[in-house]
Legacy VTK file of the C-alpha trace (Angstrom):
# vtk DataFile Version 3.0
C-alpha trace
ASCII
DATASET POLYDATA
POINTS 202 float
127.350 92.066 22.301
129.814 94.926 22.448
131.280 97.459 20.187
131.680 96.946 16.640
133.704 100.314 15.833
136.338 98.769 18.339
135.906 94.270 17.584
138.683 94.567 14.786
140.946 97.213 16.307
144.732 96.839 15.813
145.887 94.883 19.560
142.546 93.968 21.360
140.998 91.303 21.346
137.136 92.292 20.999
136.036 90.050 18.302
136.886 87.046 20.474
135.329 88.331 23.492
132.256 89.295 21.545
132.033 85.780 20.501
131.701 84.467 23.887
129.531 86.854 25.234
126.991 85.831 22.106
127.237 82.333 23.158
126.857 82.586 26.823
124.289 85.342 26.934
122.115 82.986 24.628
122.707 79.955 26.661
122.121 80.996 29.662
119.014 82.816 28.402
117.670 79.195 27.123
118.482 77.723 30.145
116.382 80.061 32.688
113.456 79.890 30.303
113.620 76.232 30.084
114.073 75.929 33.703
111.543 78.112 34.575
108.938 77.075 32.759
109.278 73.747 33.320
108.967 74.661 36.975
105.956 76.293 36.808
104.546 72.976 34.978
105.768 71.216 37.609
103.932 73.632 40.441
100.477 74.305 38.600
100.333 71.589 35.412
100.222 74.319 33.340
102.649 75.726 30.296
102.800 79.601 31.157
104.065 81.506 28.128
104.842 84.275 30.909
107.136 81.999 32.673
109.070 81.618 29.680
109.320 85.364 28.739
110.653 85.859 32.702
112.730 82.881 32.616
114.505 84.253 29.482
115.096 87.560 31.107
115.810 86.311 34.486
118.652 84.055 32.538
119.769 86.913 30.813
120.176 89.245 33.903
122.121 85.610 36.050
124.594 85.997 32.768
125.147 89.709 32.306
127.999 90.422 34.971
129.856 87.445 33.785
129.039 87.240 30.114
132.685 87.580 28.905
133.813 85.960 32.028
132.835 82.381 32.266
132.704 79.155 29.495
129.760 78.035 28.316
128.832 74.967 30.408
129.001 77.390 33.348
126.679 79.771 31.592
124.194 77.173 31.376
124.640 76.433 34.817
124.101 80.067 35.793
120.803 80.207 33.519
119.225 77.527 35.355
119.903 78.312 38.610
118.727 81.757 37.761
115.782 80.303 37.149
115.737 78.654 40.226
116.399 82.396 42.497
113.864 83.657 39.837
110.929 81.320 40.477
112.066 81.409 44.498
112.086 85.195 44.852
108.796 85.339 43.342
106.893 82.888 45.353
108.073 84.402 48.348
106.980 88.166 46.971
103.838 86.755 46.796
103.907 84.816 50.274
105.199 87.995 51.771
102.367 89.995 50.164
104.293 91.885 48.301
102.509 93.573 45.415
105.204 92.983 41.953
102.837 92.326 39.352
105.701 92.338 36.692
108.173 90.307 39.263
110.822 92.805 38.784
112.418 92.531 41.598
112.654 88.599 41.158
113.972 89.374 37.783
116.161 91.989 37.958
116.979 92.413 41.726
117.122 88.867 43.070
118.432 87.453 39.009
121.165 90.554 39.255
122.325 89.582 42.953
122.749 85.571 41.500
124.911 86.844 38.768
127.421 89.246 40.507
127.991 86.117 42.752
128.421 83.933 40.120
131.503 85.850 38.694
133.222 84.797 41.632
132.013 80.916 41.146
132.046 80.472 37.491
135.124 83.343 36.427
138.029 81.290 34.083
141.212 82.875 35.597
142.179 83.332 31.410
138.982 85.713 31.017
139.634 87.403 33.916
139.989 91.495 33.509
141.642 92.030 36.947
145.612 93.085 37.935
145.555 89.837 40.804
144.560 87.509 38.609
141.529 86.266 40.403
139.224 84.412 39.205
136.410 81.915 40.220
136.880 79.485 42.702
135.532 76.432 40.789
139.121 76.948 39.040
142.440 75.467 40.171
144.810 78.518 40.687
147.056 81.117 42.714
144.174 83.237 43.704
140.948 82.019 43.882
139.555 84.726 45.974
137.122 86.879 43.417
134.445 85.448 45.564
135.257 87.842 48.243
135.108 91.124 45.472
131.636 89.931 44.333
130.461 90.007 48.205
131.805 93.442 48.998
130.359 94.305 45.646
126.951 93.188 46.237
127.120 94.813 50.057
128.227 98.586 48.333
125.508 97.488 46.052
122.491 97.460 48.669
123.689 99.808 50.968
123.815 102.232 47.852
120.020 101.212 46.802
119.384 101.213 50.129
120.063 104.769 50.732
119.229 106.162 47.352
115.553 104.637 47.427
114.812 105.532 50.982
115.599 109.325 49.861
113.489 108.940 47.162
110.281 107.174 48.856
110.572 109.274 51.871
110.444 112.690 49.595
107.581 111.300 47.716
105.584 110.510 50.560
106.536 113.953 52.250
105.243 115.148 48.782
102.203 113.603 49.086
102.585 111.602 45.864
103.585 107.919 46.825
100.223 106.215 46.518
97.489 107.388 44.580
93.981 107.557 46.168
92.409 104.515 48.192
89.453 104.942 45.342
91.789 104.566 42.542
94.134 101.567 43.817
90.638 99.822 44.980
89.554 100.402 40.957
92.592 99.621 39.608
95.532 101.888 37.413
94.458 100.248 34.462
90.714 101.612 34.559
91.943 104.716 36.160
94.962 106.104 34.758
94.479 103.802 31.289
90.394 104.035 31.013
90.347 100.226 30.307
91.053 96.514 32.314
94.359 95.108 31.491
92.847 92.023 31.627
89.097 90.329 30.647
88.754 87.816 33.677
85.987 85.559 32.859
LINES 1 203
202 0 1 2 3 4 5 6 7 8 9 10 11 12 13 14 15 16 17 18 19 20 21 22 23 24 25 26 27 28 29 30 31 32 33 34 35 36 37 38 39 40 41 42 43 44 45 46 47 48 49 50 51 52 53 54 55 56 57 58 59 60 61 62 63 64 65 66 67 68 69 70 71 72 73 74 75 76 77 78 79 80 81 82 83 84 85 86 87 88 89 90 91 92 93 94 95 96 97 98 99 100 101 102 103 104 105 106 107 108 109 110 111 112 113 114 115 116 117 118 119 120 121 122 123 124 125 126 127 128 129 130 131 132 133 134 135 136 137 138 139 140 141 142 143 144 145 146 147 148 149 150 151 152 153 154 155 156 157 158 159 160 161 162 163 164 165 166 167 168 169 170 171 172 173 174 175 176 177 178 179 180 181 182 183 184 185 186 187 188 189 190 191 192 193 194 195 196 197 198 199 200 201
């Protein structure tokens, strides 16, 4: 929740910050596990401890930009429709045949994304830590425009990853060590790499 050396230092305000970023982080944490799992009852009847574990953390990543940022009823609204871009960015991993066993992306990439925008939405012009005084848009104020920040933010963002990971890939596979063997991926990195299944599939 933030530093405890510095939450009682003489002229900040820390311990009231770290207050609200307790209560919205856990909110909005609740609120993409509940939403998620309730989701996937709704899709396949059945209660999937796993959808709770990723709602939870896709909650937790909607919340993290904005954590000191927004009230609470808007961190609850940010939890569930993180659960929401969650559940949606996996399905269409999956339709798109896209091989994310542990849904990271939907988690962190597609979870991350929904909360830099929702700074922009959800920011209370008194939180905000910026010299124009912007703040969310959802707010009644002189400048309304941190909408446009989060944008440009979130373009730097994938033209950055975009870049950096397309280095990386390309100097693996010029390496020679991007995939492993056809014979290990057909067996599996679990029996290969682990000398055991991950799972007992009956």
């Amino acid at each position: 929740g933030g530093s405890t050396l510095s939450v009682f230092a003489l002229g900040v305000q820390y311990a009231r910050d770290l207050a609200r970023v307790c209560v919205t982080t856990t909110l909005s944490a609740a609120a993409g596990g509940l939403t998620v799992v309730s989701l996937e009852y709704y899709l396949s009847h059945v209660w999937d401890v796993v959808a709770v574990g990723n709602g939870v953390l896709g909650g937790l990543v909607s919340i993290t930009a904005g954590c000191v940022v927004v009230d609470p009823w808007a961190a609850i609204l940010i939890g569930i429709l993180g659960g929401f871009v969650y559940k949606g960015a996996s399905m269409l991993l999956v339709k798109l045949k896209i091989d994310d066993p542990l849904d990271a992306f939907a988690v962190h990439g597609a979870c991350g994304f929904w909360g830099v925008f929702a700074v922009g939405i959800f920011c209370r012009p008194e939180y905000a830590y910026n010299n124009f005084a912007a703040h969310g848009f959802v707010y009644p104020g002189s400048n309304p425009s941190l909408i446009g920040v989060q944008i440009v933010t979130l373009l730097i963002e994938i033209v950055w990853v975009s870049v950096t990971s397309s280095l990386m890939f390309f100097g693996l596979k010029m390496a020679g060590v991007l995939r492993v063997p056809p014979e290990v991926e057909e067996a599996g990195m679990d029996v290969s790499k682990h000398g055991g299944d991950a799972y007992t599939v009956a």
